[in-house]
N, C-alpha and C positions, 0 to 999 in steps of 0.2 A: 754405935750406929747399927740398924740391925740389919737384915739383908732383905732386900725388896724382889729375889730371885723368884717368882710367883711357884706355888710348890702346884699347886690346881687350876691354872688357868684354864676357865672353858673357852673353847674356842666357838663361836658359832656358824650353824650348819649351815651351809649353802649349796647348792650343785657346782660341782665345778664344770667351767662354764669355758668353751673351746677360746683361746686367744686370740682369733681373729673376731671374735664378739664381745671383745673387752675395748671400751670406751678408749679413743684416740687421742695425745696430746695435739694433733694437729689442727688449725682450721679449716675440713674441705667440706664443701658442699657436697649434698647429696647429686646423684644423677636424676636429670629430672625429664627424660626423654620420653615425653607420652607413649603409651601403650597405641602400636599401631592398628590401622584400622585396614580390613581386606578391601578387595577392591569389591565396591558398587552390586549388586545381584548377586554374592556369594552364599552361600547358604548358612545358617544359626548353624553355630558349632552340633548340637543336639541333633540337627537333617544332617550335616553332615557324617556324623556317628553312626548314624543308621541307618548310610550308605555305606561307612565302612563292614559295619556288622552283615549287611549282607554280602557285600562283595566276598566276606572272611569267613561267611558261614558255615562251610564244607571243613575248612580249616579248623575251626572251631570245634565243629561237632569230632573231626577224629580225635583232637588235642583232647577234650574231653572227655571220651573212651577211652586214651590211654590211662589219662589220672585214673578212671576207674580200675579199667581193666589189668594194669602194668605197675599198679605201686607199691611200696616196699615187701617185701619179702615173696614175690611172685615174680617168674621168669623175665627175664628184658627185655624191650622192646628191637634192640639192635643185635645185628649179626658181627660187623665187619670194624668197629670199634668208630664209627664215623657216624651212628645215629640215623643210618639209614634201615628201614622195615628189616626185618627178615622176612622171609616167606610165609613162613606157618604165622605170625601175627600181622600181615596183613590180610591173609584170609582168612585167619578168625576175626578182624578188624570188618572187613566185604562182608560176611555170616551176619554178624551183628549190626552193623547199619545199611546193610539190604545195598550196596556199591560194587562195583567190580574191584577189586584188587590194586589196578593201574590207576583207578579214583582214589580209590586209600592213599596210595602211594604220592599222587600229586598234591593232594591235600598234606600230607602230612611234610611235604616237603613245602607251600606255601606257609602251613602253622612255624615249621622252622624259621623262615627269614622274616616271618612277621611277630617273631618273639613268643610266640603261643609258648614254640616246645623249644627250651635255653637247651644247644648242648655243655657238658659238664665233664670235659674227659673223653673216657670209652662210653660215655652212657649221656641221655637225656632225661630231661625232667619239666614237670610244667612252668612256662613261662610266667612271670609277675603281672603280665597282662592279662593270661587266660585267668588266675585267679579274681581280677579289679574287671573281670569283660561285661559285666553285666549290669555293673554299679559304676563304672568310670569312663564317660567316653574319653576324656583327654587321653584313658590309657588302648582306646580303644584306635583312636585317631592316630596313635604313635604307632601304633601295629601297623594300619596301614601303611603309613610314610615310610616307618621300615622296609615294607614290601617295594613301596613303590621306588626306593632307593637300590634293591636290590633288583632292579626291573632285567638285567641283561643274564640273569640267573635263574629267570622266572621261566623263558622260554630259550627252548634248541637254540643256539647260535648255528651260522652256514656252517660245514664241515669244509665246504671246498675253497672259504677263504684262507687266509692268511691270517693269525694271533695278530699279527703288526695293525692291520687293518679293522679288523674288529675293534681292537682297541683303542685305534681314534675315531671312531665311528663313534665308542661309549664318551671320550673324552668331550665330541662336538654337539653331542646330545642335549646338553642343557641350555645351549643355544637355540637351537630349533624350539626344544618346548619354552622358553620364555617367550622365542616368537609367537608358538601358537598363542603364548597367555594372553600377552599385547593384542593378539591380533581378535579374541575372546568370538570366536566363531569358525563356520569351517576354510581352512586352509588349503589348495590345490597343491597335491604332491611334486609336483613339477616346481614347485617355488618352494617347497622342502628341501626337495634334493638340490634346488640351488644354493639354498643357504648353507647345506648341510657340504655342497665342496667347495665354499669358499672356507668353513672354519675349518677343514680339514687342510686346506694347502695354508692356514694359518701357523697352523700347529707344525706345519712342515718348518717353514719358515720361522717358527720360533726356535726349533731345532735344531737351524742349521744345517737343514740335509745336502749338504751337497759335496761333491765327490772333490777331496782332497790329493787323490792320485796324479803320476806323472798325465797329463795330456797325450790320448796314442797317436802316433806316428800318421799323418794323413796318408790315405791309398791311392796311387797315382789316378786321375781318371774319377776321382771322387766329387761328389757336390762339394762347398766349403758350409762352415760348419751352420753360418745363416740361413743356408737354402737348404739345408737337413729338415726334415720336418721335426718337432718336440715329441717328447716321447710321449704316449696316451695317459693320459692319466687314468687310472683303475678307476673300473666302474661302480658306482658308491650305491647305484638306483638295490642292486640287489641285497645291499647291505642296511638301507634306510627300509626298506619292505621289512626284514625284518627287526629291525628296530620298532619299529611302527606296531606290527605282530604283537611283537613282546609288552611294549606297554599298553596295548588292547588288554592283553591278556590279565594284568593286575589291575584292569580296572581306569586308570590313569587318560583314556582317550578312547575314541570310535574311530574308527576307520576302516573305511569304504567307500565305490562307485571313486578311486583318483583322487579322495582327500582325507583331513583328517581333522577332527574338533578335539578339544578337551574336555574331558566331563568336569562336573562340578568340584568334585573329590579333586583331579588331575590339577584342575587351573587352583584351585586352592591349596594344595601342597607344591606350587609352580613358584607363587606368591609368598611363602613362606619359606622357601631357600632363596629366593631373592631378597627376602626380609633378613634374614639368618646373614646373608652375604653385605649387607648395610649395616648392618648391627656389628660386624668384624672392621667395615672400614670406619665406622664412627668409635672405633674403642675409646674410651673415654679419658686412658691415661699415656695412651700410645704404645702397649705394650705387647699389640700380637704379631709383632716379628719377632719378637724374642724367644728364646727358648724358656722351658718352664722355671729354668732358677732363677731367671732374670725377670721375668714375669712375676712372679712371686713376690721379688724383692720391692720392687714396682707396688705392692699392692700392699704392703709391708704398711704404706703413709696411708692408705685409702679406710676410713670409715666401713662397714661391713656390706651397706648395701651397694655402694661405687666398687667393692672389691668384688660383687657378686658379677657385678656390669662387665667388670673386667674378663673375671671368668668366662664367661657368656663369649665374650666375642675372641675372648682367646680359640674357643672353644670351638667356635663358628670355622675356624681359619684353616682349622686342621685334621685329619681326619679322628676318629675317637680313638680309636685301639693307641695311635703310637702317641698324642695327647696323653693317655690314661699313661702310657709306660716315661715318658719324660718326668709327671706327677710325682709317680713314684720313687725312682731314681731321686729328685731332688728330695724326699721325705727322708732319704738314707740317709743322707750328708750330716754334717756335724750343726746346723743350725736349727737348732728347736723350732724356732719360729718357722720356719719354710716347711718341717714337718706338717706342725697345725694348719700352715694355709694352704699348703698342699691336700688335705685330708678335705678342708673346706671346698677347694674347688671340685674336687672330685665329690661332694654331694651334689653339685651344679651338676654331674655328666649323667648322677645315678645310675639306673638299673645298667649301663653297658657296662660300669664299672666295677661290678660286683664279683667277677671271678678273680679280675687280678686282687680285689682287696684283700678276699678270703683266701690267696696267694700268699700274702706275709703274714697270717698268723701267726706262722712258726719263727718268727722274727721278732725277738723282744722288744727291738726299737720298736716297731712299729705295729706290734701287738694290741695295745691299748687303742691308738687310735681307729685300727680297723674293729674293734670290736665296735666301738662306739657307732664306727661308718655301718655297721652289717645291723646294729640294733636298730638304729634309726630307719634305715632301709627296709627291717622287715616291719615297719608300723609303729616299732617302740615309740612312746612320746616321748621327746627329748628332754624333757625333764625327768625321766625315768632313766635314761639311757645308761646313763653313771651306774647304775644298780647292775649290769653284766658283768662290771670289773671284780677283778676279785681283790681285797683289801690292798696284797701287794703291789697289783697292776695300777690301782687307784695311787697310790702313794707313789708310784715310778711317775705316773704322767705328772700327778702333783709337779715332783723335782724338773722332769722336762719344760714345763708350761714356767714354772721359776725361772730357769735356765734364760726360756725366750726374754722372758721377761727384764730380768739381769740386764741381757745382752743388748736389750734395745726399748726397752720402756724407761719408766720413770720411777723414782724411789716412793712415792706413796702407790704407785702401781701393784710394787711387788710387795708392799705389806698390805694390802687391798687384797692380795691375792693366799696372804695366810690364813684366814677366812672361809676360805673354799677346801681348807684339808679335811679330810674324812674322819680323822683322829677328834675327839672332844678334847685333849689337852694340849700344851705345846710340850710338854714332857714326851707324852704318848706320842707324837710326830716326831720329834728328834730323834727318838728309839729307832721308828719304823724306818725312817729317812737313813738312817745310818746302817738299818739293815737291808733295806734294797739297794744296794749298790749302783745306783747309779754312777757315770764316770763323771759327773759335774757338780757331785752335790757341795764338794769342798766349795767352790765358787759361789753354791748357790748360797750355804748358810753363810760366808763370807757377807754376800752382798745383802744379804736379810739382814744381817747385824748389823750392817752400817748405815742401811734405810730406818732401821725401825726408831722410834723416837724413846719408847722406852729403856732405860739404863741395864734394868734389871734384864729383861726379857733377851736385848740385846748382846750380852755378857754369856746368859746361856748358851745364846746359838753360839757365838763364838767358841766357848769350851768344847762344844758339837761338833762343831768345822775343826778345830787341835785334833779332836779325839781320832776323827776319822781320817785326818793329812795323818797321822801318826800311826794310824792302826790299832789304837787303843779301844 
């Protein structure tokens, strides 16, 4: 009998192709939640875009001068490692676009929180907006909302308030502006600042504030404690003035003569965190109370585009920064699979997610996938993407993407997935396989050999799997 161990088997080429895009044993239906519609007189995405472009103009044109005037191998634009002007380049910045200095300076401080200028460390650099500003409004519309999310950063807060107060002043803010949206005309301040100190003793009241202490000793001769008058509540009018100020100031609303409208720009980024906030409570598998490993796990059954939905409203629920850091933490962990759909969901969050990714490079686990997350992000087509790895890293994710596989797919899955090695033979993979050391490959070639249907082929791997449990 002779031996059917194939000595040349070609394998053929394919991309290999992220795990949460590999076809599901399950039954689920797609998410099928129409694409919602603004409300009634809002402006074509295109007018709205070139309301944002001018409101971001000044932004712009400094952001733009830096690229020129500040990129590689000439002096920095920052003094104090925080990406704030130094002196002498904002007034050669004032020199060159004909502005005073404290104009450079505002500007370059709205290009920052509207993504123009990414800081990156001790140092800045142009935003992924500023470079799509001219060709992309979606990227142009994101700039704003950025700004207009960072609206209580944009202008002086009161110095002679209290942090505590300020702070829910920012917290009750989004109430009021949904009132204006509702209300889609001019509003009288007086029924602002109404609304705005009821959510404020709301937020009290959610907190619990109230004084846990022994009860003092009554003073002979004293009212009792009903005929005391209530303590005053802080006065909110001077802290909604400037609230109001501030998002005048990015754009977001008019205000004057005792009231305040929304502009078109305002009520449609109003409409769109309301939308963002329905999108989180329709999640569609139930899973954005969860934290990301559990969420993850959860989407583990879901089809690619209900897994996207998922994301999405995960995503909605919480803020970005410690979303992006749950991601990641879960990508650590010992299960391949939560790796890959961790890696996926974070394409859902993109560009805010791009420092921490380029953060584990130096992390072999999770090297490969960030490369592929940074290719794709800077334009790569994704079917190119694969082409950044370099043979080893290619043949490490190979074994990971196995591993998920193994762990919770199906056995035509994982020989479905022999297919997508880089290697043209199964000899030439067993080699590389056994010299990237991965810590699962023994399992993996285990389960290869008992899925595969082939005798011969599957005999191999197993010799593969001996050689490397043993050292040989």
């Amino acid at each position: 009998m002779t031996s059917r161990i194939p000595r040349d088997s070609r394998l053929r080429l394919v991309r290999p192709r992220p795990l949460a895009a590999a076809p599901r044993a399950m039954n689920q239906r797609r998410s099928r939640r129409p694409a919602p519609r603004p409300p009634e007189g809002t402006p074509a995405p295109a007018e709205l875009a070139r309301m944002a472009r001018s409101r971001l103009a000044g932004a712009a044109r400094v952001a733009h001068w830096a690229d020129a005037a500040l990129g590689p191998g000439r002096d920095g634009a920052t003094a104090d490692g925080k990406a704030t002007l130094s002196a002498a380049t904002a007034e050669s910045a004032a020199a060159d676009l004909g502005l005073t200095a404290a104009q450079v300076r505002a500007d370059w401080d709205t290009a920052r929180l509207a993504g123009l200028v990414e800081v990156h460390g001790d140092s800045a650099r142009p935003g992924w907006r500023l470079r799509a500003w001219d060709r992309d409004d979606s990227a142009v519309l994101r700039g704003w909302v950025a700004l207009f999310d960072a609206w209580s950063l944009a202008y002086p807060e009161p110095a002679e308030h209290e942090a505590a107060a300020v702070a829910e002043v920012v917290s009750a803010m989004p109430q009021v502006l949904s009132f204006l949206q509702l209300s889609a005309g001019p509003v009288p301040v007086e029924q602002l600042l109404d609304l705005l100190q009821q959510r404020v003793t709301e937020l009290r009241t959610e907190r619990c504030e109230i004084s846990y202490g022994p009860e003092p000793r009554p003073v002979t001769g004293a009212a009792p404690a009903a005929a005391r008058p209530a303590q005053p509540a802080p006065d909110l009018a001077p802290l909604l003035d400037w609230a109001l100020h501030a998002l005048a100031s990015v754009g977001a609303l008019t205000y004057g003569d005792g009231q305040a409208t929304l502009t078109p720009l305002g009520s449609w980024a109003v409409w769109v965190k309301l939308e963002q906030i329905c999108v989180a409570a329709q999640s569609p598998a139930g899973n954005i109370e969860q934290g990301a490993e559990d969420m993850l796990r959860g989407c583990s059954q879901l089809r690619p585009n209900a897994a996207r939905a998922e994301y999405r409203a995960w995503l909605a629920a919480r803020p970005v920064g410690s979303a992006v850091t749950e991601l990641i933490d879960a990508a650590r962990g010992e299960d391949a699979l939560l790796r890959g759909l961790a890696f996926e969901a974070l394409r859902v969050v993109g560009a805010p997610a791009e420092a921490d990714v380029r953060a584990v490079l130096d992390e072999p686990t999770l090297r490969p996938y960030a490369l592929l997350w940074l290719a794709e992000h800077d334009g790569v087509d994704p079917e190119d993407a694969h082409e950044v790895l370099t043979r080893e890293e290619a043949t490490w994710l190979w074994v990971d993407t196995a591993a998920a596989v193994a762990d919770h797919g199906e056995a035509p899955l994982l020989v479905r997935h022999l297919e997508s090695a880089v290697q043209p033979t199964v000899p030439q993979l067993l080699d590389e396989v056994r010299a990237v050391g991965h810590p699962r490959t023994v399992q993996v070639l285990v389960a290869l050999a008992a899925a595969h249907p082939d005798p011969a082929l599957a005999k191999a791997v197993r010799r593969a799997a001996f050689q490397v449990h043993t050292g040989g």
